[in-house]
N, C-alpha and C positions, 0 to 999 in steps of 0.2 A: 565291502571289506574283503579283502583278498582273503584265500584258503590257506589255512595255517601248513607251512612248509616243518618239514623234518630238517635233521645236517644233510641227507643226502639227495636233498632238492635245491633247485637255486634259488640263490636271492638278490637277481637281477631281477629288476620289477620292470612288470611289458609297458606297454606305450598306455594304458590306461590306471594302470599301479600307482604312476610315480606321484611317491608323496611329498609335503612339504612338511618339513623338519627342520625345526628352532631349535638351538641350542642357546642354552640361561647359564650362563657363569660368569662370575667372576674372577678375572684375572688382575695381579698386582703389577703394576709396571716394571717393578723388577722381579729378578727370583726365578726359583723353578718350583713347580709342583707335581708332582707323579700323576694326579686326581686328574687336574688340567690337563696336562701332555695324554692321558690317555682320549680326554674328552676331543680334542682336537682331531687326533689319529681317528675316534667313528666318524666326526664330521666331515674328515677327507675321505674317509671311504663309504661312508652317505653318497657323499656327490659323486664320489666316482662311479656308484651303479647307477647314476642319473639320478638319484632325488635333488628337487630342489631345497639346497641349505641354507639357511642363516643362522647366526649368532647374534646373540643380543648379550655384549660384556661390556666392562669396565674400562679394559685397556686392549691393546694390543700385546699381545705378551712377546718375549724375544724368542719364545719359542715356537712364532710363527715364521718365523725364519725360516726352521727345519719344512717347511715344507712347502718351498718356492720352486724347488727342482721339477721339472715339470717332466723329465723323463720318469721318478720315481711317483709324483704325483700329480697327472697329468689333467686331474680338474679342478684345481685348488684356485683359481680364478673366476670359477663358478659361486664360491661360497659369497657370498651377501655378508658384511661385518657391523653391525649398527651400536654404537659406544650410545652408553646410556648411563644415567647415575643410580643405578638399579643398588646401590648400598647403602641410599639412604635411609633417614627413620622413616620418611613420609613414602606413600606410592608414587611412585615418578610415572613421567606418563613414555610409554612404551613403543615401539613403532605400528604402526599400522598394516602389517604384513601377513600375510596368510599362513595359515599354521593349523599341520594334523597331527603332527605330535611336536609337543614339547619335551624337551631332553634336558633335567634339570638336574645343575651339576652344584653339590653340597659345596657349602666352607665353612668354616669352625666356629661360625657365631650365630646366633639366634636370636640377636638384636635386632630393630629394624624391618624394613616389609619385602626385604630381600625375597624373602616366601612366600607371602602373601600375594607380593606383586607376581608373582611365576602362577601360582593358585590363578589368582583374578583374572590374566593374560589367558590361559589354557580357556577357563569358563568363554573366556567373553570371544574368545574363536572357535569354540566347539572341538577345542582338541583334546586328545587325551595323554595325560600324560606319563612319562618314562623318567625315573629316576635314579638317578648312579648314586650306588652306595658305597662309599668309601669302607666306615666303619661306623658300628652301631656303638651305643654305648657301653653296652654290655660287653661285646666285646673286647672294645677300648680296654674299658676299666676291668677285666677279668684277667688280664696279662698287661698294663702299666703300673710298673712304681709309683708310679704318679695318677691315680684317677683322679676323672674329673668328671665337674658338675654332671647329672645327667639331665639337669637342662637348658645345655647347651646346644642339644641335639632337638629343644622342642621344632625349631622351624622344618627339620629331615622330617618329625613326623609327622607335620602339618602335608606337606606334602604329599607322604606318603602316602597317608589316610585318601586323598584325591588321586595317586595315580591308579595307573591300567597296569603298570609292569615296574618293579623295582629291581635292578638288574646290580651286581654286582660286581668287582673288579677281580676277584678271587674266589672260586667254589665254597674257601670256609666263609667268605662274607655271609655265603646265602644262607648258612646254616647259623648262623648268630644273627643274622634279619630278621629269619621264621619267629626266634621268640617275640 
């Protein structure tokens, strides 16, 4: 395991670093999501310092469009894209790919083995996992008109409970995660 870097060390990883890095989400064929597009944007810049990436989602979303340009993203043809029916109720079976961290990207239901199969995937390759946290429930529901179930959010913390690192989209996320 490589030595843990500050902001003012790099995080170009040398010829014996490079990791391989699965990203888990689901995308809708149509639409846009903030969550997603951000998820995206690390997987190109994964592969841009040379890790090798793949995805394992649902769709192709149209907002992989955004990043064909190869002078703005110039390893985007490196990523691996494996469509799989990872939403359904039962475990689907998964690709057979190498995998040191898993980058598991939430959506809004907690039905199904969406979760479980991300869980079971990491175990059964020895990775560990990374989880992007949108928004907690508490948070959610502490500033919506509208709260909602809070278990809705049981599969985030099925998850959670197994990863290495829960990472954030926003400084206050992490401070409504900590609870």
């Amino acid at each position: 395991m490589p030595e843990a870097r500050t902001a003012s060390t790099s995080w170009a990883p040398t010829a014996h670093e490079v990791g391989r890095v699965v990203f888990y989400v689901m995308n809708p064929k149509l639409g846009f999501s903030g969550g997603r597009y951000h998820s995206w944007m690390v997987a190109e810049a994964a592969a841009e310092m040379g890790w090798d990436v793949s995805i394992i989602t649902t769709n192709i979303p149209p907002i992989a469009k955004d990043f064909e340009d190869k002078e703005l993203f110039p390893a985007h043809d490196k990523i691996k894209t494996y469509l799989c029916r990872i939403m359904e109720k039962e475990p689907c079976p998964l690709p057979d790919i190498p995998c040191d961290v898993l980058v598991v990207v939430p959506h809004g239901d907690s039905k199904g083995a969406y979760y479980q199969n991300a869980v079971d995937f990491a175990k059964s390759k020895g990775a560990r996992i990374a989880f992007l946290n949108f928004e907690t429930p508490n948070w959610f529901n502490a500033h919506s008109p509208h709260p909602r179930d809070p278990s809705r959010w049981d599969g985030w913390r099925l998850v959670s409970e197994s990863a290495a690192m829960v990472f954030s989209l926003a400084g206050e996320g992490t401070v409504w995660a900590r609870e």
